[in-house]
C-alpha positions as CSV (number, residue, x, y, z in Angstrom):
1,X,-58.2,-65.6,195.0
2,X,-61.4,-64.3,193.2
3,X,-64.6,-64.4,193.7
4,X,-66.6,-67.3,192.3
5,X,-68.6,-66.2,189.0
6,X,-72.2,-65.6,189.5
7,X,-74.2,-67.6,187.3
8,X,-78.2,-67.3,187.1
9,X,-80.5,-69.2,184.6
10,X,-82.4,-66.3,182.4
11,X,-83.3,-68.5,179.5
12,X,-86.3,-71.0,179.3
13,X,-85.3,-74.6,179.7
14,X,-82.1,-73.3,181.3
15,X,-80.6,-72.7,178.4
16,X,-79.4,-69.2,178.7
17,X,-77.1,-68.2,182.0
18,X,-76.1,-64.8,182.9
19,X,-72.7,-65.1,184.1
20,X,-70.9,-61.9,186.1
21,X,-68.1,-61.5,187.6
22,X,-69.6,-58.7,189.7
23,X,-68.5,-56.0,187.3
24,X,-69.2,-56.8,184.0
25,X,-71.9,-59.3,182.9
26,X,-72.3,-61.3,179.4
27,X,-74.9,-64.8,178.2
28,X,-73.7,-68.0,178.1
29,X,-75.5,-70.0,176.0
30,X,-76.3,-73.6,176.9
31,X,-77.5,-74.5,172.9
32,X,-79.5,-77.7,172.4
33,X,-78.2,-79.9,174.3
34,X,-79.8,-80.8,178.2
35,X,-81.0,-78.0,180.5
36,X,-78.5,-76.8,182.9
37,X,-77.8,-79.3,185.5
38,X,-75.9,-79.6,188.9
39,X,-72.9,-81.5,186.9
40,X,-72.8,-78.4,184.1
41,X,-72.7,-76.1,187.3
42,X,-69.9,-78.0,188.5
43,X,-68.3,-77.8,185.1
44,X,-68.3,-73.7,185.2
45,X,-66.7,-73.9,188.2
46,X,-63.8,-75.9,186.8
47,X,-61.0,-73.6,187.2
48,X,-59.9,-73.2,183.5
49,X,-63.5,-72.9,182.3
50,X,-63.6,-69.8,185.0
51,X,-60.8,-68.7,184.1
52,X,-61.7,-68.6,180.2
53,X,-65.1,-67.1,181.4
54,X,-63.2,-64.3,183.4
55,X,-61.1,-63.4,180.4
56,X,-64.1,-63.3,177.8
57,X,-66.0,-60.7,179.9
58,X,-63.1,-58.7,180.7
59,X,-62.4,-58.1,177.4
60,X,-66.3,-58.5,176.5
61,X,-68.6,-57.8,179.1
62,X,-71.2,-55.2,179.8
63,X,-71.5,-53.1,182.3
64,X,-74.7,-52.8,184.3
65,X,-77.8,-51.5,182.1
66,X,-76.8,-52.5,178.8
67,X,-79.6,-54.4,177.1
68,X,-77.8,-56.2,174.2
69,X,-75.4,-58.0,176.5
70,X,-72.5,-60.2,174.5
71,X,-72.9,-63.7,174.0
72,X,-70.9,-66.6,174.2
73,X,-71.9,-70.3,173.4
74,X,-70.9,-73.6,175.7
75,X,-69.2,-75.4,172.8
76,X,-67.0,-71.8,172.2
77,X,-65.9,-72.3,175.7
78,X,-65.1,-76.1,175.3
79,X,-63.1,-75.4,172.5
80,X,-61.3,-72.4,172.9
81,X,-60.4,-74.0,177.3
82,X,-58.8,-77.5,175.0
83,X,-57.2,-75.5,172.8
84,X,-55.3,-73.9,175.7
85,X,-54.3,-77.2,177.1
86,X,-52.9,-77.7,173.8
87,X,-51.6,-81.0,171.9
């Protein structure tokens, strides 16, 4: 089993995590809605969200030093994690 993803609030208001998965690094981006919470926390954690978050910085994710890290917004995740559930 891996390691849980390390996520750290970089953004004002909490709406901008750095999420790593000790090798590579990339910004989630929280948007408009509500500062990050304990129950959004929880939400990362779920395991296909993780999962989806493991693949985008795999194939996306800097390594250490890069100072234009990729970005990826919340609702991206959402949708792309129910679009693998499918119908």
């Amino acid at each position: 089993m891996s390691a849980p993803l390390e996520i750290r609030t970089i953004g004002p208001e909490g709406k901008l995590l750095q999420i790593s998965d000790g090798k590579r690094f990339g910004h989630l981006e929280i948007g408009s809605t509500a500062p990050i919470s304990v129950v959004r926390l929880e939400r990362l954690e779920h395991p296909e969200v993780s999962g989806y978050l493991r693949r985008w910085l795999l194939e996306n994710g800097s390594r250490k030093g890069d100072l234009l890290p990729p970005r990826i917004d919340w609702q991206t995740v959402v949708t792309e994690v129910l679009a693998a559930r499918g119908p």
